[in-house]
N, C-alpha and C positions, 0 to 999 in steps of 0.2 A: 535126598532120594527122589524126591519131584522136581519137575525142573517145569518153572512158570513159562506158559504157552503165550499166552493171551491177555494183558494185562489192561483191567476194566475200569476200576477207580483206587484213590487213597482214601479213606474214612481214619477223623479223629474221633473215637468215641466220647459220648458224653450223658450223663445222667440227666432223666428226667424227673420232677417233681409235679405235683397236681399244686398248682395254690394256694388247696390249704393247708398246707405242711409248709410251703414258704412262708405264709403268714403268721402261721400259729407259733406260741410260745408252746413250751414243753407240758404247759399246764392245760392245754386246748385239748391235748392228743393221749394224756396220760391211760385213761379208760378204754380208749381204742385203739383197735387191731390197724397197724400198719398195713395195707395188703404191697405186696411188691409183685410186680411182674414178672413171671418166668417165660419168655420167649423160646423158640423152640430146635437151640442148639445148645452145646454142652455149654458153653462159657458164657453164656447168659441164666441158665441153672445155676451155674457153681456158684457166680457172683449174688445171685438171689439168695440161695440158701446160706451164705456164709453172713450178708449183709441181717439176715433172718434170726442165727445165733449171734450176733454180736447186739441186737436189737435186743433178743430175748434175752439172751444169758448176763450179759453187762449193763444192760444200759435202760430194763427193766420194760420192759414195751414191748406186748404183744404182737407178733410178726406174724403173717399169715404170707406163704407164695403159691401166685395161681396164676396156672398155665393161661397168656397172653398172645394173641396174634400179633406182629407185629405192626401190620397193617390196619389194624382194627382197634387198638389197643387206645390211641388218639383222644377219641370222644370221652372214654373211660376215664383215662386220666383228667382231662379238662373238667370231667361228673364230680371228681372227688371217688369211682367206683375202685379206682385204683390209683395209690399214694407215689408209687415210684416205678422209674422202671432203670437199673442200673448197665444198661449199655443199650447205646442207641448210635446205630448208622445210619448220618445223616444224608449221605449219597441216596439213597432212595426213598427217600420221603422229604425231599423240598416243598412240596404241597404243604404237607402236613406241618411241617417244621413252618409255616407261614403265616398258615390258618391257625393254629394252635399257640405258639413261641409267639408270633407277631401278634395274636389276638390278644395278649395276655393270662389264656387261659389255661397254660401250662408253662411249666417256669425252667427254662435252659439253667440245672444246678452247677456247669463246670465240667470241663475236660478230664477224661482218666486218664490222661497222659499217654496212649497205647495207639498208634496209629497200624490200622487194618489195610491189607491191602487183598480185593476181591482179584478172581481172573478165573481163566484156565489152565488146568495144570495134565500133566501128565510124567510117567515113571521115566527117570533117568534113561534106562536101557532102550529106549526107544532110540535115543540119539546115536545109538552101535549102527544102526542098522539107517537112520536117515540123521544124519546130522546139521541140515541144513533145518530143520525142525528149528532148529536154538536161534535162526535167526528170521523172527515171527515177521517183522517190518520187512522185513526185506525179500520175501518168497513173491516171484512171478503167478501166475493163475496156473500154469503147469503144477511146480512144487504146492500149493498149497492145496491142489484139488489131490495131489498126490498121498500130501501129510492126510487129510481129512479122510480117504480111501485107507489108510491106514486104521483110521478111529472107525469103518463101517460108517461113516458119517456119521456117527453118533457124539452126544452131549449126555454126559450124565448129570443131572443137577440136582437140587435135594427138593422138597415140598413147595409147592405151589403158590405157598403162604410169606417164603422169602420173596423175598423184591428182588429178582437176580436181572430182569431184563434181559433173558438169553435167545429167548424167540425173536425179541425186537433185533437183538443185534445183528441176530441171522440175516432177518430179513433184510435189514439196513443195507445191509452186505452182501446179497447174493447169496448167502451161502446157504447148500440145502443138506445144512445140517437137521439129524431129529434130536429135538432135546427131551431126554426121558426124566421125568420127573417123578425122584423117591419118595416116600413118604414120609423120611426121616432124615437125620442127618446120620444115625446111626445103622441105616439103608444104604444111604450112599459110599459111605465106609465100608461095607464091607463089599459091595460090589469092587471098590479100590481093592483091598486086601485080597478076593480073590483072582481078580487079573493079574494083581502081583504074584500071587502064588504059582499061576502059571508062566507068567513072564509076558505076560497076553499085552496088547498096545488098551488103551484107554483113556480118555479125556474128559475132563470133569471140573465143574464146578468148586473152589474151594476158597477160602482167605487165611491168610497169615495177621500174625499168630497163631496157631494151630499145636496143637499137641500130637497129630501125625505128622509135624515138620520135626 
């Protein structure tokens, strides 16, 4: 039903641990509360709270999940202030992935197997009416100023707290897109849902896997 505009990176996700949970035997940690990182999209919720009851209910260890910045989130973990954080895109944080992973003081646990892929997207039907949309590389500065006259120049992206890089890209690029930044990812959904409703043009921030694909 979306048809990708704009295609920005591939990210493998991968779990982070703090240290002492790599180091520690089962007997270090028994007494204490795992804290996990809830980051501020659904599929980083769901995995926290699932990884939460499998902690608590099986495996007898206290689980606590508390909402994390992604961006912020770093130090914390390198502190021990937070134990894990189960999905992590490494496309936007090579710094951190540096200073952190390279320093030793946060510990790369393994691939989840789920390659992400970040961009911009927009509603199928659009292509009815310009079809030349679908073929993003290949649009002149006529067609492209045309497609984005289509969108009102607008970017919708989700909280300021993701690492989307959509301003830089703009500017990279001439382009004088505005990118509006929601406060949620659950903001940004429905701003989708209701242009969809009306059949309205719209362009937006989004990554696959997704549960509206």
């Amino acid at each position: 039903f979306f048809f990708f505009f704009f295609f920005l990176c591939n990210s493998t996700f991968y779990v982070l641990l703090c240290t002492y949970l790599k180091r520690g035997g089962r007997a270090e940690w028994d007494d204490e509360a795992v804290t996990l990182a809830e980051n501020s999209w659904t599929s980083s919720a769901l995995s926290a709270a699932v990884a939460g009851i499998i902690l608590s209910n099986y495996m007898g260890v206290t689980a606590r999940v508390v909402p994390a910045a992604e961006s912020t989130m770093w130090p914390k973990l390198a502190s021990g202030e937070l134990d894990a954080c189960l999905e992590v895109w490494p496309s936007g944080h090579a710094e951190d992935i540096a200073t952190y992973v390279g320093g030793g003081t946060v510990v790369d646990a393994g691939l989840l197997g789920t390659v992400g892929r970040i961009g911009w997207y927009f509603p199928d039907y659009v292509l009815v009416d310009y079809p030349y949309a679908a073929n993003f590389a290949s649009l002149d500065e006529l067609h492209l100023r045309t497609i984005f006259d289509v969108f009102n120049y607008t970017l919708y992206d989700g909280p300021t707290a993701w690492t989307s890089h959509d301003e830089a890209i703009c500017a990279c690029n001439g382009w004088n897109l505005t990118v509006v930044h929601t406060e949620s990812e659950e903001q940004l959904l429905a701003r989708v849902d209701d242009a969809i409703s009306r059949r309205a043009p719209i362009l937006f921030y989004l990554w696959t896997p997704h549960q509206v694909r």
